[in-house]
N, C-alpha and C positions, 0 to 999 in steps of 0.2 A: 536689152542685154542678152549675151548668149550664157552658155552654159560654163564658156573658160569666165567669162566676166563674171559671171554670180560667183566661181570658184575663188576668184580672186577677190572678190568680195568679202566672202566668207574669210578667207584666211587674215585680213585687215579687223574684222568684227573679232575675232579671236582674240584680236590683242586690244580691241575696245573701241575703235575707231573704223566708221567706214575708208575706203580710200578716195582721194581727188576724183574727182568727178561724178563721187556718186554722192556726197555729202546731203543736198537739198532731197533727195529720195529718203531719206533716216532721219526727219529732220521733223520731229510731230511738235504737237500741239503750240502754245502761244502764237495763236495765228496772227490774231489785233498784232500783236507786238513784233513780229517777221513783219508785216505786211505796213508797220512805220518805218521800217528798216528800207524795204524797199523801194517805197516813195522818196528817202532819201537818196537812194541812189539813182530814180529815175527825173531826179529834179535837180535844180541850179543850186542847192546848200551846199556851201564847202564850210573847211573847219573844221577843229578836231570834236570826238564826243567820246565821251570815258563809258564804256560799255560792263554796268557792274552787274556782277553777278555772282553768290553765293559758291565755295566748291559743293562742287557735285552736280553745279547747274548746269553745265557746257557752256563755259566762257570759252573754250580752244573751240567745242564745236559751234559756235556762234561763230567765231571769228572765221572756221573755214567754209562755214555753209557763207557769210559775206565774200569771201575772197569766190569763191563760184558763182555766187550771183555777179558779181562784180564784172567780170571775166564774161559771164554772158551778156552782158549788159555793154560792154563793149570799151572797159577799161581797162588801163594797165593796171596791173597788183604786183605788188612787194610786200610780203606775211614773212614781219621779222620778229624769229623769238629771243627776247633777249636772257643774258648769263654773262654778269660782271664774270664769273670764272672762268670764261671764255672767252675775252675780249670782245664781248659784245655789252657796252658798258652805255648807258643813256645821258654821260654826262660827257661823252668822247663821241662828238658829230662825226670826227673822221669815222669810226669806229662801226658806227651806224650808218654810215651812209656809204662803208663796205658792206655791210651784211645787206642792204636795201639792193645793193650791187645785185649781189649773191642771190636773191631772190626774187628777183624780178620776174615775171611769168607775162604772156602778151598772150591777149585771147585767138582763141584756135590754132594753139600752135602748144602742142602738148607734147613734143620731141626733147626739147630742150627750157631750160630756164636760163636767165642772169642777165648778166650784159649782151654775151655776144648776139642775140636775137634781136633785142634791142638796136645796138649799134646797127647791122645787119640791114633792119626795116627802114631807117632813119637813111642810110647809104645808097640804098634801092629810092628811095623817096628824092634825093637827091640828083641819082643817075636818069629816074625817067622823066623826072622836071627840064633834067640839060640838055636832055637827048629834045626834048620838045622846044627848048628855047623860048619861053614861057618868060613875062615878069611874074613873081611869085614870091613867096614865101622864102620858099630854099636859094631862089637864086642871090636874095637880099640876106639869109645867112650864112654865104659865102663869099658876099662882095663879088656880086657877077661872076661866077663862076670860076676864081682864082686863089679862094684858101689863100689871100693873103692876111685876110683880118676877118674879124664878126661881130657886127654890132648889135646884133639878134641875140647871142647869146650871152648871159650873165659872165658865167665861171669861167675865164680865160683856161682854164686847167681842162676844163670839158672840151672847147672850143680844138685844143690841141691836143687829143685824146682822139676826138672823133676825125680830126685830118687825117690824123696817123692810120687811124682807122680804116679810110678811106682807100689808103695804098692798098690792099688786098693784102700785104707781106703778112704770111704767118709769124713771125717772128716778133715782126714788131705787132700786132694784135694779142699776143699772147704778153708781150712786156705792157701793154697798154691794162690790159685785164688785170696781170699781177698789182699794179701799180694804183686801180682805183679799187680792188678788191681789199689792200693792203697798205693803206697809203704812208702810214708813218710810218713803214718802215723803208721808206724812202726818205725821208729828211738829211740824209747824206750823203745819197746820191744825185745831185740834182742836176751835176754833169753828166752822170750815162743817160739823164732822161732828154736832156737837151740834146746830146750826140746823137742818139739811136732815134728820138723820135719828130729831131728838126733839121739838125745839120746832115744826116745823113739820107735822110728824104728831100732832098732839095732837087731833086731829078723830075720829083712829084708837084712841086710848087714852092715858090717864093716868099719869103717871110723877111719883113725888111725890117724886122729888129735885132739887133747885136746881142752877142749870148749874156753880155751882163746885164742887159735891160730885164731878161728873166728871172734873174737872181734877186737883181734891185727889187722886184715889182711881186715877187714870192709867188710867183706864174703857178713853179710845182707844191706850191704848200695849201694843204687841206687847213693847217690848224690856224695861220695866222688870222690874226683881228676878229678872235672870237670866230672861229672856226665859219670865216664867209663866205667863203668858196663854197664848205657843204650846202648852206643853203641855197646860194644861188644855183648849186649845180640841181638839187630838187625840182627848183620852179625852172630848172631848164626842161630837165624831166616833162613836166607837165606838160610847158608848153609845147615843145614836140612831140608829145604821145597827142594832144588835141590837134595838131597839124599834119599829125602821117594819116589823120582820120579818126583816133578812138577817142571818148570822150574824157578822159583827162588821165589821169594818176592818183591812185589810190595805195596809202601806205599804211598795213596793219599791225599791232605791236601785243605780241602777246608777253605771258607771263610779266606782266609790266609791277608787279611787287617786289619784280627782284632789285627796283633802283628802291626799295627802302633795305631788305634786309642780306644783301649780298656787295651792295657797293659800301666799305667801310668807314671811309671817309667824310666827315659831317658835310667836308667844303664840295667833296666830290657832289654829295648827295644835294645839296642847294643846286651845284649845276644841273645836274638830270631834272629838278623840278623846273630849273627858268628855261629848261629845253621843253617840257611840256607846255609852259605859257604861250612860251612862241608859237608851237604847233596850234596851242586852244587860241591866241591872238589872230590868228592869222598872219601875224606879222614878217615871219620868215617863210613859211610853206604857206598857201591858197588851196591846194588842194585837200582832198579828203584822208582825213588821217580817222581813226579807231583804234583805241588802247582798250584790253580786255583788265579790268581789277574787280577786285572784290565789294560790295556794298560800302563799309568804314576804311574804301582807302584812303577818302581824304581828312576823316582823324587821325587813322594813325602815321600819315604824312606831320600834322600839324604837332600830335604830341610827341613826335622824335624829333622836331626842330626844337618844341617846347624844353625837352629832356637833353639838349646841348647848350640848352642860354640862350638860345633868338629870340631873343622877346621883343627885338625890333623888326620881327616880319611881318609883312601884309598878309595875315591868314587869311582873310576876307577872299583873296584870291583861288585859295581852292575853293569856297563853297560856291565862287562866281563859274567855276568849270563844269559845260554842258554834259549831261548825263544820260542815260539809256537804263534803263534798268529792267533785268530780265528775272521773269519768276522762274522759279525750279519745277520739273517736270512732275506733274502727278500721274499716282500708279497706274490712272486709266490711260495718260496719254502713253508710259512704258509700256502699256498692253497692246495698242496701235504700234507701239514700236516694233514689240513681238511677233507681231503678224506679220510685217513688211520684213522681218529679219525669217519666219517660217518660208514666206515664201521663196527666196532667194535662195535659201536652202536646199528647198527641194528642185530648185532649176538646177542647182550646182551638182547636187547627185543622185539628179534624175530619180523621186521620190514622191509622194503624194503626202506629205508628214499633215496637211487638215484628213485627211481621211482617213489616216491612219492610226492617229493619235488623239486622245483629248484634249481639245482646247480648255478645259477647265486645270487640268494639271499646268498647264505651260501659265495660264494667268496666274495659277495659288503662287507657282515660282516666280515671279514677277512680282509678286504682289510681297512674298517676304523678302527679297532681294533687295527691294524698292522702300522697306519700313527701317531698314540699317542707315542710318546719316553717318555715312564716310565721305572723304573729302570728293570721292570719283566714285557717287553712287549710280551715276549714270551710264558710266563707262564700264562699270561694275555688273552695273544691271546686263548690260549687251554682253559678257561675258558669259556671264552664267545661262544665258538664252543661246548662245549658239553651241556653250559644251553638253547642256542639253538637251539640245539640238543630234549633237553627235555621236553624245553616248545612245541616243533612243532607237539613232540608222543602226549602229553595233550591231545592238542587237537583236535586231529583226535580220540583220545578215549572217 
C-alpha cells in the first residue's frame, strides 16, 4: 500500500472498520479457527453454516474478512445485510434475491458491484464462444446460438432477463436491472415487461411463444409457487459463475437476528426460518451460503415460536443446523491489532509513531478499552487506537 491507501485506511478505522480490500490484514488471532474457514472454501463442501459469534466478537468482521477470501479465492460473492425495515425481509425470496442483485461483487473487478458486471461477463462468455463456433456450454444455453429458448437455464424470468441483456440497448438493460433489483413491484406490469423486453427486441431474436403463454406460465413472477423462480434463478447464478470459470457462488447474510426481532409477524417469521432450512438443506441453493448470528440464536428462535403456541414444530431442526463458532478476541490479540493499526498510521502521515511513542502506553489503552464488554468492543477497541493515534501526531506537530 501507498501512503493515500494507508490514508484511506485510516479514515475507514476511525469509524471501526478496515475498508474492502484490506480486511484480512486487521484480521488477528483465531488462527485454528480462520484457517477451518479456509479449507472450507478451498474444498468441494457446499451448504449453508450459521457463523455464531458473541457481540463484540466481529460477526460483520468475520463475514467480510470471508467475502475477501472468497473473492480471492475465485468466487462470486453477494454480502447481503438484512433490515425487515427496509425491505430486505428473509421471509420475501423476491426481496432477497434483489438485494443479492444489488450486491453481487465478481473477483478482480473492484470498479463496480451488482448485476451489470455479472450480466456483462456471462454476455462476453457468450460472444467469444459464438465468435469460435464451438459446441459448448453457451452454445447449448442458447439453443445454438438463436435465444429462442434455454434448457440450461432454470428461471425462465432470468433466461429472459439475460436476452434482453444481450441486445446492448441501454434502456432496456437499465429496465432489466430495475426489474430484478425490485421485482414486486412489477406484478402489474407484466405487459410493459413483455413489450419492452420481448416484443420489441424481436429485430434481436425470435421467441415462438404468444404473449399469453407469459402470463399463463407467470414467466414475470418472482413470488409465484413459493417464490421458485428465486431459487432457481440462485442456482442459475451458480452454475454460471462455475462456467464463465470461477468457482461457484457464495451468498453471505449478515445481521441475520433481525428475522427474529424486526419481522413482526409470527407467520412471516415461520417463513424466514423454512428459508433457512432450505439454504441449511440444500434443497433449493447448492452453493455456499453463511449467516452471521449470535451464540443462543437457535433458542431464542425456538422459544419465540414457543411464545406463539407452536408446539407442533420440529425444534430438533434448529439444533440439527451446521455451526461455526467463533471466540472473541483477547487483549493480546487487540495488542497485534495495535501494531498493524500503528503502522498504517505512520505510512498515512509519514511518522515513526514505534520510535516515537511508548508502546507500553498504546498496550495500557488497549488493554482498558478491551476489559469494557459492549456489544462492539472490538470495533470500539480500533477506535480509541486510531484517535490516539491522532491526538498523539497533534501534538508533536
Amino acid at each position: 500500500m501507498d501512503s493515500a491507501d494507508a490514508r484511506r485506511i485510516i479514515e475507514a478505522l476511525r469509524k471501526g472498520l478496515p475498508p474492502d480490500g484490506y480486511v484480512c490484514h486487521f484480521t488477528v488471532g483465531r488462527q485454528s479457527e480462520i484457517d477451518q474457514l479456509n479449507v472450507r472454501l478451498n474444498g468441494s463442501q457446499r451448504g449453508a453454516l450459521l457463523l455464531k459469534a458473541n457481540y463484540g466478537s466481529g460477526k460483520s468482521h468475520l463475514l467480510r474478512f470471508l467475502k475477501e477470501r472468497a473473492l480471492q479465492e475465485g468466487y462470486i460473492v453477494s454480502s447481503v445485510t438484512l433490515d425487515a425495515r427496509s425491505a430486505v425481509r428473509f421471509n420475501r425470496m423476491d426481496q432477497i434475491l434483489g438485494a443479492i442483485w444489488r450486491s453481487i461483487e465478481i473477483p478482480n473487478d473492484h470498479r463496480q458491484k451488482g448485476l451489470r458486471p455479472f450480466f456483462n461477463i456471462i454476455c462476453s462468455e457468450i460472444e467469444k464462444s459464438k465468435s469460435q463456433n464451438t459446441d459448448c456450454f453457451w452454445k447449448n444455453l442458447i439453443n445454438n446460438w438463436k435465444w429462442d429458448l434455454s434448457s440450461a437455464l432454470e428461471a425462465p424470468a432470468f433466461f429472459v432477463a439475460l436476452r434482453a441483456w444481450s441486445t446492448e440497448v441501454d434502456t432496456v438493460r437499465d429496465l432489466v436491472q430495475d426489474w430484478l433489483y425490485q421485482s414486486w413491484t412489477y406484478t402489474s406490469q407484466r405487459r410493459v415487461l413483455y413489450t419492452k423486453l420481448i416484443k420489441q427486441l424481436r429485430n434481436y431474436f425470435r421467441d415462438p411463444r404468444p404473449d399469453w403463454k407469459f402470463y399463463s406460465d407467470g414467466i414475470f413472477s418472482f413470488q409465484l409457487q413459493g417464490y421458485s423462480q428465486c431459487w432457481s434463478t440462485l442456482r442459475d447464478i451458480d452454475n454460471l459463475s462455475v462456467a464463465a470459470g470461477y468457482k461457484g457462488f457464495i451468498i453471505l447474510f449478515d445481521e441475520f437476528e433481525d428475522i427474529i426481532y424486526n419481522i413482526k409477524n409470527i407467520n412471516h417469521k415461520e417463513a424466514a426460518f423454512w428459508n433457512l432450512f432450505d439454504f441449511y438443506m440444500g434443497k433449493e441453493f447448492k452453493g455456499m451460503t453463511y449467516f452471521a448470528v449470535t451464540p443462543d440464536f437457535s433458542k431464542k428462535c425456538k422459544w419465540l415460536l414457543l411464545q406463539k403456541g407452536r408446539y407442533d414444530y420440529d425444534y430438533n431442526i434448529f439444533d440439527k443446523l451446521p455451526t461455526f463458532e467463533m471466540s472473541p478476541l483477547t487483549a493480546e490479540e487487540l495488542k497485534e491489532l495495535a501494531t498493524r493499526i500503528l503502522e498504517v498510521h505512520g505510512m498515512a502521515y509519514d511518522w515513526e509513531p514505534d520510535l516515537i511513542m511508548k508502546m507500553s502506553e498504546l498496550n495500557a489503552l488497549v488493554s482498558k478499552t478491551a476489559s469494557v464488554q459492549v456489544q462492539d468492543r472490538a470495533r470500539q477497541t480500533i477506535k480509541e487506537i486510531v484517535k490516539y493515534l491522532d491526538e498523539y501526531l497533534e501534538e508533536l506537530e
